[in-house]
C-alpha positions as CSV (number, residue, x, y, z in Angstrom):
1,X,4.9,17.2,4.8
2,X,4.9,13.5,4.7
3,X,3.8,10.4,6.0
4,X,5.1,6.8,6.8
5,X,3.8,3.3,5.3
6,X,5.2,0.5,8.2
7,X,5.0,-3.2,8.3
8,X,4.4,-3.7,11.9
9,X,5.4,-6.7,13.4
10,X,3.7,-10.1,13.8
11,X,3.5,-11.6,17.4
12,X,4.8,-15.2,17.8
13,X,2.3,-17.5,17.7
14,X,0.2,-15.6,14.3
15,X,2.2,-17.2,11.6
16,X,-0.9,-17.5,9.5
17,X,-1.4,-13.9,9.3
18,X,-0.1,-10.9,6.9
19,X,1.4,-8.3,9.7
20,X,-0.3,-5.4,10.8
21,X,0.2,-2.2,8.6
22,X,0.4,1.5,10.3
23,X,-0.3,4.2,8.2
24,X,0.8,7.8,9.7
25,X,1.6,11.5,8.8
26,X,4.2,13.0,10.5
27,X,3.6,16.1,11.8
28,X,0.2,15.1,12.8
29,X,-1.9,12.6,15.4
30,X,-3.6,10.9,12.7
31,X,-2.5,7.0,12.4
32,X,-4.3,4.2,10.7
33,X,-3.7,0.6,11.0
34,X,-4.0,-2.2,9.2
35,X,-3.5,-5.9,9.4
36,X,-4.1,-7.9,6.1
37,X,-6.8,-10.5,6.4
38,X,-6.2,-14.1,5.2
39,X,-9.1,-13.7,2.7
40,X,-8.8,-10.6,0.6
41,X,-12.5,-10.3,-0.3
42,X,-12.3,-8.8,-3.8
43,X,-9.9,-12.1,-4.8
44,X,-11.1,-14.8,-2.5
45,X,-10.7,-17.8,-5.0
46,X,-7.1,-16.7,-5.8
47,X,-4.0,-15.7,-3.5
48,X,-3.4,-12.1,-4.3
49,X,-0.1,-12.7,-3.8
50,X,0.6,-15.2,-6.6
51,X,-0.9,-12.2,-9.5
52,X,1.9,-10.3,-11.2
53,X,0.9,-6.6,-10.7
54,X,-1.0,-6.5,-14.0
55,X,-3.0,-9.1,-13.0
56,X,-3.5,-7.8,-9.5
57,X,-4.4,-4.3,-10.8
58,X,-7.1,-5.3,-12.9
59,X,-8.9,-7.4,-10.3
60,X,-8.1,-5.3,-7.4
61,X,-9.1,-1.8,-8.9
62,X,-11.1,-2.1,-11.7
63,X,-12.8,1.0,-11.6
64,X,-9.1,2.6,-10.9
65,X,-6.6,1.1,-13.5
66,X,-9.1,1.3,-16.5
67,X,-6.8,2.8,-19.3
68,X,-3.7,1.2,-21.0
69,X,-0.5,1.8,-18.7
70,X,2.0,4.3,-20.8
71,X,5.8,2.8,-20.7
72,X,6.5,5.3,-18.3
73,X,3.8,3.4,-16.2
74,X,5.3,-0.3,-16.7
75,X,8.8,1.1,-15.6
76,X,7.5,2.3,-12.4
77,X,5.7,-1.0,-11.4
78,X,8.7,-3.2,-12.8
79,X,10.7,-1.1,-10.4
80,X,7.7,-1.7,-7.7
81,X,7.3,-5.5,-8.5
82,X,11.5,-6.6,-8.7
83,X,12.0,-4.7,-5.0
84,X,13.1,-7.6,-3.0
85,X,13.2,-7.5,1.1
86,X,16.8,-7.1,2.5
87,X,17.9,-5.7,-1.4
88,X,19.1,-2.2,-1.9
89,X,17.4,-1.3,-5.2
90,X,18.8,1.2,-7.6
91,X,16.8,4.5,-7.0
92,X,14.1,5.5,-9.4
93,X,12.9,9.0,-10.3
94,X,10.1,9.5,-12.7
95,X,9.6,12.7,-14.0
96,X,5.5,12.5,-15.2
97,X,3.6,14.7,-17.1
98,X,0.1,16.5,-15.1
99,X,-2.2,13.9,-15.3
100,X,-0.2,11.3,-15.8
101,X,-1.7,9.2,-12.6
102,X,1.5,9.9,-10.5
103,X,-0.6,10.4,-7.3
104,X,-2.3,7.1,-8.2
105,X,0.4,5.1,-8.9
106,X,2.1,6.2,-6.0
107,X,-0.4,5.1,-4.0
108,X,-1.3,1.6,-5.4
109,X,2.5,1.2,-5.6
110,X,2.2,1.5,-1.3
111,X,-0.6,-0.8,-1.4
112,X,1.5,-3.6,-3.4
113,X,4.5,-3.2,-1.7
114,X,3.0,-3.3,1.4
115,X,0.8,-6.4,0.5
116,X,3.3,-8.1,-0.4
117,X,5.5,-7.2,2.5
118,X,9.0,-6.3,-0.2
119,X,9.6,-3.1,2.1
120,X,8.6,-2.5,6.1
121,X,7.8,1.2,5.2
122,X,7.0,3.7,2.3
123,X,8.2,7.1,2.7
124,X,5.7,9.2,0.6
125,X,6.8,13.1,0.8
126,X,3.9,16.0,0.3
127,X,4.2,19.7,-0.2
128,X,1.8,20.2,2.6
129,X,0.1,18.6,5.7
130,X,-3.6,18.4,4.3
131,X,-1.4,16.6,0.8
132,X,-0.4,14.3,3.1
133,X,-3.3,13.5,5.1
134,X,-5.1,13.6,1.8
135,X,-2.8,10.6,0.0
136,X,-2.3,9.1,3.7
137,X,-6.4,8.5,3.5
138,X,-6.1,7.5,0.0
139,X,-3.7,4.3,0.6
140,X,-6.0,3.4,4.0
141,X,-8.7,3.1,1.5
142,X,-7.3,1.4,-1.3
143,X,-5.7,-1.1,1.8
144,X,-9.4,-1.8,3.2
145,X,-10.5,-2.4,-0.5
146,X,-8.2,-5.6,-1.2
147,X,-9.3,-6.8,2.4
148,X,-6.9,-5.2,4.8
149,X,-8.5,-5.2,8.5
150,X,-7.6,-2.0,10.6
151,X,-4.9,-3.1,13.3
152,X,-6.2,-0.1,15.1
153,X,-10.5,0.1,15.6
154,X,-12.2,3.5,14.2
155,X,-12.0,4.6,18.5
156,X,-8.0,4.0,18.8
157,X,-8.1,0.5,20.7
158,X,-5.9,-1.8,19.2
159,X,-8.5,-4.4,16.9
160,X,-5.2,-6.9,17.2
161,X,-5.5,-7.7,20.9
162,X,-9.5,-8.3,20.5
């Protein structure tokens, strides 16, 4: 199974604002949405966007990136970090030890991307359903953590239109 990171849109007029993110599994009714806030609250005196992703890691997730990154670690999040919108990047494969953080990686590398808006979706494939659900709810949290409003409220109206 598998589910799908997606810059949504902005409406003209909101120029000011990081677009809405929706976070779904396919296969299932489950979709999250996001819409970056102009203040991330964990980094409110500095633009989280300006941080390289060394930087950003160890003042966004403290209690998360607390060990020294391996090289196989720096290679994935240079490959993260040089993605550039509109650019075809060479395709990565990383082949990672158990317990070598790939689940966590994975999903702070869908949190950066999508913060800083280099792709419009994240394709993130699971062996099962409940995997999927399981890393979906994972990313939805690390994205409320760096200050990402839900586009869509905790009842299914759309918190963009109030």
């Amino acid at each position: 199974m598998l589910f799908k990171l997606s810059i949504l849109e902005t409406q003209s007029g909101s120029k000011n604002k990081m677009p809405p993110i929706s976070l779904s599994c396919m296969g299932s009714r489950q979709t999250k949405q996001f819409a970056f806030s102009k203040q991330p609250k964990q980094l409110a005196p500095t633009n989280q966007l300006d941080l390289n992703y060394l930087t950003w890691l160890s003042r966004s997730f403290p209690n998360v990136v607390n060990h020294p990154f391996a090289e196989r670690h720096l290679r994935l999040w240079e490959w993260f970090d040089a993605l550039t919108p509109g650019v075809r990047p060479d395709p990565r494969i990383e082949v990672w030890p158990r317990g070598g953080a790939k689940s966590t990686t994975a999903e702070l590398g869908c949190t950066f991307v999508g913060l800083h808006l280099k792709r419009r979706f994240a394709l993130y494939v699971c062996a099962t359903q409940e995997q999927a659900d399981y890393h979906a709810s994972a990313i939805a949290t690390l994205l409320e953590r760096i200050g990402s409003e839900r586009a869509v409220g905790k009842f299914g109206n759309s918190a963009l239109l109030s």
